[in-house]
N, C-alpha and C positions, 0 to 999 in steps of 0.2 A: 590385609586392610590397607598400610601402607601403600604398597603397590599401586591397591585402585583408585589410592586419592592422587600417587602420583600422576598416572594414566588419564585421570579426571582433569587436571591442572596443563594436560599437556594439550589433549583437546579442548579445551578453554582456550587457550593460547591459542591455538591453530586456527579454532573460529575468530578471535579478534583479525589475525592476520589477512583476513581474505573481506573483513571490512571494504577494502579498498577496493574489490570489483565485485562489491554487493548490489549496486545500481545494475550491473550486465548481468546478473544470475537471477534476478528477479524482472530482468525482459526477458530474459530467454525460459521463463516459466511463463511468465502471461502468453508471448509470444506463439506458444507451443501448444499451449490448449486454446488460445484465439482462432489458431490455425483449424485444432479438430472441430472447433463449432464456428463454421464460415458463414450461415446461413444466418445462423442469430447474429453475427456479425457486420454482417452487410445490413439485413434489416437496420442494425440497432446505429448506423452508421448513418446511412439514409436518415432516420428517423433526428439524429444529430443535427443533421446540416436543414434539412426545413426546418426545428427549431429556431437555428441562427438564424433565419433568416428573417422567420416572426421576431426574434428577439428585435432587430434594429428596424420595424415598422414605424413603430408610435412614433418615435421623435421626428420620421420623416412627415407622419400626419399632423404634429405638431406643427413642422415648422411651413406647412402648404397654412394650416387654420390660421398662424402668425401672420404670415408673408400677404396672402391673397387675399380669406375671406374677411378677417377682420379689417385693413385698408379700405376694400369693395362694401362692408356689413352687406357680406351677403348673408343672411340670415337663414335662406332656403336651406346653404346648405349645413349648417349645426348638427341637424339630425341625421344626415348622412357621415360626417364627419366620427360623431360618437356613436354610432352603429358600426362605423369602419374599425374604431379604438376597442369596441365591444367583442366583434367577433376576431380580432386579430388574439386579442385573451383567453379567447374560446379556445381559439385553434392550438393556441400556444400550452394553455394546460392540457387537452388530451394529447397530444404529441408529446409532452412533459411524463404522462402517466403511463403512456407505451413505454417510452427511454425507462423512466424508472424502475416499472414492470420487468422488461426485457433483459435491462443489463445487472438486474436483479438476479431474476432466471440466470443470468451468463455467470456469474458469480458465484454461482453456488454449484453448476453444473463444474466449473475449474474447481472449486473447494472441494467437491466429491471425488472427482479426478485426480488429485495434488495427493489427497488424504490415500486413496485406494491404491496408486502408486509406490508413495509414501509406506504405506504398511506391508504390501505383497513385497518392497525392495527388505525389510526391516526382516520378514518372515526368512528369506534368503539368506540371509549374514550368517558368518559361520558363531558357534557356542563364544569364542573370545569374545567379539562383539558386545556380549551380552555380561559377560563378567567384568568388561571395562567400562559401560553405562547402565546409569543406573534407572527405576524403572519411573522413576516420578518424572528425570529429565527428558525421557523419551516422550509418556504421556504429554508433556508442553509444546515439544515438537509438533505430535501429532494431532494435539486439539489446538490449541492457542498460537500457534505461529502460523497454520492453515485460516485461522479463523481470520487474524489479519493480513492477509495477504485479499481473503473475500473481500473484508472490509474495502480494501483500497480498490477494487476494480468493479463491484455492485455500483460503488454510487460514488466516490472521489476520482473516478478515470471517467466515468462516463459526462460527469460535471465538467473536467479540465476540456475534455470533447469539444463538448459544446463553447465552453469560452476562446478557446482557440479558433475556432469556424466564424465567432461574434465578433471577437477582436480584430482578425482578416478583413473582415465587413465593414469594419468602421474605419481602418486605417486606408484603404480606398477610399472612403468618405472624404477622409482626412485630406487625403493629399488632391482630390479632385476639388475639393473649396478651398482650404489653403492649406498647401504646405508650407508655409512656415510658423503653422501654429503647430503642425502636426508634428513638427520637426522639434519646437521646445517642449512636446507633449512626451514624445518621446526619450528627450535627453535623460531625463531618471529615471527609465527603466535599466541601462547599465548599473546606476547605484543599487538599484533592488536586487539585481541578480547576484551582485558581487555579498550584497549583505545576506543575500539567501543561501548563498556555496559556504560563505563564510561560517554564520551560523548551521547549515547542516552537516560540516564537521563534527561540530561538538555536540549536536541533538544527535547523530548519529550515535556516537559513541556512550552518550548517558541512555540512550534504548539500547545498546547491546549487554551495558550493563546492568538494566531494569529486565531485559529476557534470561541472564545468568540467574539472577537475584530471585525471580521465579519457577525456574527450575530448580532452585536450591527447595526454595519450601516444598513443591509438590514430592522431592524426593521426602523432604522430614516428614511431609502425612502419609506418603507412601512407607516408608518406613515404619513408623509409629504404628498405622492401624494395623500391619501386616504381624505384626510383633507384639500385638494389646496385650494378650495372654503372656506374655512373659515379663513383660513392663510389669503389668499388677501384682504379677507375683512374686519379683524382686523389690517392689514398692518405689519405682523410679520414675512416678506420675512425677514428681517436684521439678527431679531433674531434664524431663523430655520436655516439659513447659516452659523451662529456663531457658532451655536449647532453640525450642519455637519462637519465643520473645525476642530470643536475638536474632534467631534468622528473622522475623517481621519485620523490627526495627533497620536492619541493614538493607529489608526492602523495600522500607517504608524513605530511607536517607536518598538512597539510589531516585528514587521517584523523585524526590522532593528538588534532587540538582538538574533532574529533564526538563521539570515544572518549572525552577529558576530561570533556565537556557530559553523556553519559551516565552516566559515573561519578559522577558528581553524583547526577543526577536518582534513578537506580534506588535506592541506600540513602536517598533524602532519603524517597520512598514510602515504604518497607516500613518507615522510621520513625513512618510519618503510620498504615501500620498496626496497627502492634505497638501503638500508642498504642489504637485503637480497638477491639483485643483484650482491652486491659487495663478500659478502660472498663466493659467486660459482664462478664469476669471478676469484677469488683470491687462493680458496684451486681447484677448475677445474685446472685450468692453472699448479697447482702445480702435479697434479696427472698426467695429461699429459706429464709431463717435466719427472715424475718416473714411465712413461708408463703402469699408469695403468689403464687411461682410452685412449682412441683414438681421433684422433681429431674431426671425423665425432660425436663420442660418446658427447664427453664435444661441439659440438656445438648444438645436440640436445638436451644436457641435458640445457645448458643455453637456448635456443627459449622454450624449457618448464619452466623452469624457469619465463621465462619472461609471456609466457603463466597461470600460474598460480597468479602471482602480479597484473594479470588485472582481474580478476576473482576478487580478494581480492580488488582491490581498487576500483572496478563496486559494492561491495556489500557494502564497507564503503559510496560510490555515494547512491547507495538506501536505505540505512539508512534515509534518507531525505525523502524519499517518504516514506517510513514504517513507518516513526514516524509519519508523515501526515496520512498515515492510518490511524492508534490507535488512534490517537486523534478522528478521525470520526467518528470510532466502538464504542468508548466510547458515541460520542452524538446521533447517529443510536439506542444503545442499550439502552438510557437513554429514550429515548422512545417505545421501543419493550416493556421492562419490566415493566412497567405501567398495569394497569390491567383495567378495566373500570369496575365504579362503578357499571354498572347496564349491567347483563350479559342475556343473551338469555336463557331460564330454557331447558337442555338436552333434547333430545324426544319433543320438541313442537310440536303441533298437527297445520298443514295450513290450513287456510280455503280458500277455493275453490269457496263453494256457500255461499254467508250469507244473511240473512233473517231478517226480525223485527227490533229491534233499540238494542240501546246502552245508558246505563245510568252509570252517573257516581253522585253516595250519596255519599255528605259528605268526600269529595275526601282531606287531606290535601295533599300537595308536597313542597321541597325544593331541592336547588342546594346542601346548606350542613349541615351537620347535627344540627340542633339546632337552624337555621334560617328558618323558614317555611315561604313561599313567598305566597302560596294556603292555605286558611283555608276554612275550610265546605264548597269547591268548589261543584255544581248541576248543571247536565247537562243532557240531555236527547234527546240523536237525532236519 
């Protein structure tokens, strides 16, 4: 028992250590089932970018109804106007319900693929394997760190997508009416990045320790039900309840310092926005006052504005689920990369028909090296 709490501790260890290029082992998982499903891929890619491009319409029909008709009261055209605003939302939500749909689909089709991987590699691994993990922390592997790894690529990858393709959009905008609004619009996205590395240090690390903390419990029920009949009949329902209390509470403390790290982080953003709301607000208003931009102009350029602070504060939101990622790429891949001790020899030859018997002289065997369990094992069947 010792032993395999050592062995447990040491693998712990091991997965903290590779923390550090958990961001590259969680592309190179998307990456690699992106690759086998190319076709959903390009669809669901496609279906991205005409998105973006409904997304930054309105404000351009805004700022023609600002700029022209309202000056002209051309009145005629109103109803064209709001017909034009009408069906650009049309287009925009079912183009919205394919993406959804599709990268849905993609998400689960890599979930089923990660998991089926995942378990034929685990089926493989030699008996040691098996007596140094335990079964409740594999079960979390295989259900709950597959599940979010879905999570982030059904619908937080496919979201970043599309604002990545919108933000593009708009910063041409930008710099085609003024860049040097675009320029101070600009300026504090350096501070958001820096306070997002910052911060996904240490949300990293309290999710690596909120995935320990839940494979501890699923081991204690795993445990517990497997062993009911002997609990009851040594009378040690008190103390396996004791023992669950604590495991909950240490994973209930663990949660509660992720929780803390985000409550930080999220108003420390939408501070670093409001700041760059007020920015345009402030020098827009002025440039309109010395006509140099229009008022149709400075209301599109702020609705992109504000369009692009939600992109940026939807990406600082999924920070929280990418750190939840990488934490689970790292315990996915703490077992991909294991090797089993005893491999299948290249070219093996199947037998089809077999005939006569099988003997085994003198067979010794062991689980590991230097402990032989089988000595001058005979057998002959």
């Amino acid at each position: 028992m010792r032993a395999n709490v050592v062995l447990q501790f040491v693998s712990n260890e091991t997965e903290q250590k590779t923390g550090g290029a958990g961001f590259k082992k969680l592309f190179q998982i998307v990456f690699s089932y992106i690759w086998k499903h190319k076709v959903v891929s390009i669809i669901g890619l496609f279906i991205i970018i005409c998105l973006s491009i409904f997304q930054v319409l309105i404000p351009q029909i805004a700022r023609y109804s600002i700029d022209i008709i309202i000056p002209e009261k051309n009145i005629i055209l109103l109803p064209w106007i709001a017909t034009a605003i009408l069906l650009v939302a049309i287009f925009r939500g079912i183009l919205d319900y394919f993406r959804i749909y599709l990268m849905s689909l993609f998400g689960q089709k890599i979930v089923e693929g990660i998991r089926r991987d995942l378990y034929q590699h685990v089926q493989k691994l030699s008996m040691s394997f098996f007596e140094n993990h335990r079964t409740g922390d594999l079960m979390s592997r295989l259900a709950e760190n597959v599940n979010t790894i879905s999570t982030l690529i059904s619908s937080d990858l496919s979201e970043i997508s599309v604002d990545v393709f919108t933000v593009l959009a708009i910063i041409i905008y930008f710099l085609s009416v003024s860049w040097q609004l675009a320029l101070l619009l600009v300026v504090t996205w350096p501070l958001q990045i820096y306070v997002t590395q910052v911060f996904s240090k240490f949300i990293q690390t309290a999710y690596m320790d909120v995935e320990h903390k839940a494979a501890e419990i699923n081991n204690q029920i795993q445990d517990t039900l497997s062993n009911i009949n002997a609990i009851k009949s040594f009378g040690n329902e008190k103390y396996e309840t004791d023992r669950f209390s604590e495991q909950s509470r240490n994973y209930m403390e663990v949660n509660v310092k992720a929780i803390r790290l985000w409550s930080i982080f999220v108003p420390t953003t939408d501070t670093i926005n409001i700041i760059a709301s007020l920015i345009i607000l402030v020098v827009g208003s002025w440039e309109v006052i010395a006509d140099k931009l229009t008022i149709g102009e400075f209301t599109a350029f702020f609705a992109y504005a504000n369009q692009v602070s939600r992109p940026i504060l939807r990406f600082s939101k999924v920070t929280n689920i990418l750190q939840k990622a990488i934490a689970s790429s790292d315990r996915i891949f703490a077992i991909l990369d294991i090797e089993p001790e005893i491999k299948e020899r290249e070219n093996a030859i199947y037998l089809t028909s077999v005939r006569g018997r099988m003997r085994f002289e003198n067979v010794n065997f062991a689980y590991h090296q230097g402990k032989t369990v089988l000595h001058d094992f005979n057998l002959d069947i």
